[in-house]
N, C-alpha and C positions, 0 to 999 in steps of 0.2 A: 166524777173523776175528770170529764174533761174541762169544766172549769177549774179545776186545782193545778191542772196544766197551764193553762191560760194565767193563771193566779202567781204559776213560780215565773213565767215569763218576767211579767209583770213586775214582781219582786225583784230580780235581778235586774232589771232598767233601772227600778228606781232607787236599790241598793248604791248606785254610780251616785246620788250625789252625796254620799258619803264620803269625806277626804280619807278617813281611814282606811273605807274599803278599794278607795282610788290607789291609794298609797302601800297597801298589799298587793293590789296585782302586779303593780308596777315593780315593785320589788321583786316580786316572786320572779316573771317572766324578765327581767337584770339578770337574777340568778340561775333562771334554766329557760334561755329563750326557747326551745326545744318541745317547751309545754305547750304554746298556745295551737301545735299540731293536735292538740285532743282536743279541743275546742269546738271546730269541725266533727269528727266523732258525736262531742257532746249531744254537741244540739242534733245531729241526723238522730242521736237515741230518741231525743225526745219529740220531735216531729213523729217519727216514726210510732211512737207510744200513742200519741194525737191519732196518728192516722191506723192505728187497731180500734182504736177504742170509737171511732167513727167508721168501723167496719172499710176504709179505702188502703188498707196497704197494701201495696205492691212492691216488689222488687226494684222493676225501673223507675219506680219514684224515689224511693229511698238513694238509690246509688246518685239521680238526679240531684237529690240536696245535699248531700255529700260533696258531689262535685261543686255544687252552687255556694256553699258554705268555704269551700277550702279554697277556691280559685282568689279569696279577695286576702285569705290568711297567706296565701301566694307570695303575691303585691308588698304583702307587709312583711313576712321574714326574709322577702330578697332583698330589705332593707336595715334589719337588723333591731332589735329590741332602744327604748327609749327615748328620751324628750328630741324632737324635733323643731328646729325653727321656721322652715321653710318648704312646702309640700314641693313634692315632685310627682312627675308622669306619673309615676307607680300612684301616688295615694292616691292621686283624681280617677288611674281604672280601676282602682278598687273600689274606691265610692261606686262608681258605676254598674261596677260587678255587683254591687250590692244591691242596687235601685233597679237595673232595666230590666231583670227576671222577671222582678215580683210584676212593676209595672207593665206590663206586656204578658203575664199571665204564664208564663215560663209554666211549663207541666200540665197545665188544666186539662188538660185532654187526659192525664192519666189517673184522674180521679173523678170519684163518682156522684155525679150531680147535685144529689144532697149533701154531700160534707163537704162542699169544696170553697162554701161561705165560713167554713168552721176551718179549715186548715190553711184558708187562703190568712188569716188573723193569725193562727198560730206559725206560721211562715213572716209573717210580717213582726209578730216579735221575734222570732231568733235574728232576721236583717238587723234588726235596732238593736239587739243584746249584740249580735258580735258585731258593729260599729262601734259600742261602746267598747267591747273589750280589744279591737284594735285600735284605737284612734285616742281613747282615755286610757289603758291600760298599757298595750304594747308598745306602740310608736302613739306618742302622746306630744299635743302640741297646745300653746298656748292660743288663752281667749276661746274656750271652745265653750265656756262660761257653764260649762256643767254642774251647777253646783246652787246652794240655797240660798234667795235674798238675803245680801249684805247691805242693801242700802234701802232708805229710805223711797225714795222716788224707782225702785225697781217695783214698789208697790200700787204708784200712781201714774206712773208710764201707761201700762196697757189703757187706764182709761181714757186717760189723754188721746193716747191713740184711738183709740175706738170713738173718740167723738168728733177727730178729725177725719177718719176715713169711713165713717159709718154713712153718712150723708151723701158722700161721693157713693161709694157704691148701690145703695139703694137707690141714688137718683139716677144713675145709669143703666144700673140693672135692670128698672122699671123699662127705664125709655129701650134698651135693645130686646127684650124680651126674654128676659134671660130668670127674674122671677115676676111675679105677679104684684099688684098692689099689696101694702099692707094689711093684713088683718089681725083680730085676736086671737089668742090661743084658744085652740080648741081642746086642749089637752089639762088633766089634771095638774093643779100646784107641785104636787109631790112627785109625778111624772118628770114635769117639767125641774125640778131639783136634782130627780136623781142624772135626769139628761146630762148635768153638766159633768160631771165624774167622768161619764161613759164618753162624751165630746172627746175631753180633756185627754186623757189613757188611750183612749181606743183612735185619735187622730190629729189632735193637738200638738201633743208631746210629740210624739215620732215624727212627724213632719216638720216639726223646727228641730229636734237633733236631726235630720238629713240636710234640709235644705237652708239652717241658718247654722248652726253648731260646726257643720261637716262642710257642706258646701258653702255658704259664704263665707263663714270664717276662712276655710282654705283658699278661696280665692283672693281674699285681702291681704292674706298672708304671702302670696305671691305675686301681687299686682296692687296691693296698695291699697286705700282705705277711700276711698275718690267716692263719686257720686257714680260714674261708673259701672264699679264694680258691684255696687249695689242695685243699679237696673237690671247688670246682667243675673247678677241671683235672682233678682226678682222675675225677669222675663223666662228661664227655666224655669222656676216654680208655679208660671204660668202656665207653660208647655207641656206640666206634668198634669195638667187639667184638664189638655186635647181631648182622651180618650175617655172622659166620663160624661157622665148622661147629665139630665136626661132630656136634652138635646143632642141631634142629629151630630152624629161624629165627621170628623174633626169638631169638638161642642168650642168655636170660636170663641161664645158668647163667654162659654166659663174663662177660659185661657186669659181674654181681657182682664176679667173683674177681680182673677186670681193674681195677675199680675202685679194691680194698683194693691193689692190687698198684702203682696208679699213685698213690694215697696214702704209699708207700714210696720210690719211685720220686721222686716231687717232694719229698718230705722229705729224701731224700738231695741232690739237684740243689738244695737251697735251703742246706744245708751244705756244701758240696763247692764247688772254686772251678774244676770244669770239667763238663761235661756229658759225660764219660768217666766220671766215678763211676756217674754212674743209670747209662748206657749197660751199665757194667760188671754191676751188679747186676739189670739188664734179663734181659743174657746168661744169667747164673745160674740165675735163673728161669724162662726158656725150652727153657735147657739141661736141667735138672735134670729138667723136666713131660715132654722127648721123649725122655730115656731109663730114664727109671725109673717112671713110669706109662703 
């Protein structure tokens, strides 16, 4: 049962690159902006279902992502349902509101040791479902490129990239010490197949809908398409690296390599006419750093 939780998460991200499923919500909340206050509701039910069914529910956790979940539905009905051209304050703290919980570990103390790798995931898709369902659905803005290859070279983009920033990183990473020489895989074929799925869903995806979809897209959209704007997404997407292992924190070492990597990353997402291309060449990257260094 807890992966059938995890499974409808899942479902409902990827149900978004559906135009028709895009083009009902949008409709719907037109016609009763009003709705997307159950939203909040929704997802505290199902968090809260996750967290029975892994024996960690409590009271003040629930009420916690209740409030964690509505505070960004906030931001977006003091704005009002439909297509938007130009982000304002409001969207950027909502984004925020979205990102610095989870990132910072918002709750962990009120759950219990063992479930809290299993909730900390089911938390991180309800962020990414209701960004989708405010940012694609309510207040919805263009280029947020949610949607499935239209073009040809949205196919051969990631590679492209990946063989121009592959080399860079590896030869940096080497030299600061950040991973180790290359090796072989020591892992089965089939392991290492299904690994890409699991990359892809479980950290690919959701990290280019925040930080290329949400975040850079919003920041071009209000500052212009420049070179720029695109360090700065990328030097955030760096900084979202500080706090992971497994070097010593502040882990500097990652923030760098994350950075040049989210400079490829929005280079591609700014070519490509869907957020599967970076997505794809996220994977590559991911992939590539857990089995062969």
């Amino acid at each position: 049962m807890q992966m059938w939780l995890l499974a409808l998460l899942a479902a409902g991200v990827l149900s978004g690159f559906s135009w028709r499923v895009q083009e009902s919500v949008r409709a719907l909340f037109a016609h009763l902006p009003a709705l997307v206050w159950t939203v909040p509701v929704l997802l505290t039910a199902i968090f809260s279902a996750a967290a029975v069914l892994a024996h960690a529910w409590n009271w003040p956790l629930s009420l916690l992502v209740l409030a964690y979940t509505a505070a960004p539905v906030a931001c977006a009905a003091a704005q009002g349902a439909g297509a938007a051209k130009r982000p304002s304050l409001l969207d950027f703290v909502g984004i925020l509101l979205l990102w610095l919980p989870l990132e910072f570990g918002a709750g962990a103390g009120l759950v219990a040791g063992p479930a809290r790798g299993y909730l900390h995931t089911i938390a991180y898709g309800i962020a990414i479902l209701l960004g989708l369902v405010l940012f694609l659905g309510f207040r919805w803005f263009p280029d947020l490129k949610y949607n499935l290859p239209r073009r040809g070279r949205d196919l051969w983009l990631p590679l492209v990239g990946f063989l121009a920033v592959a080399p860079i990183l590896i030869g940096l990473g080497v030299a600061i010490g950040f991973i180790p020489p290359p090796h072989l895989p020591i892992k089965r074929p089939a392991a290492m197949v299904a690994a890409v799925g699991t990359v892809f869903l479980g950290t690919a995806l959701p990290e280019e809908i925040l930080f290329r979809s949400l975040i850079q897209n919003l920041l071009m959209l209000r500052f212009g398409h420049g070179i720029r704007v695109l360090l700065c997404a990328s030097f955030i997407f760096g900084c979202a690296h500080l706090d992971n292992g497994p070097q010593p924190l502040p882990n500097w070492r990652y923030m760098i390599l994350a950075t040049i990597a989210g400079v490829a990353y929005g280079r591609v997402f700014q070519r490509a006419s869907t957020v599967l291309s970076s997505a794809a060449l996220h994977t590559m990257v991911d992939w590539t750093k857990h089995f062969f260094f």
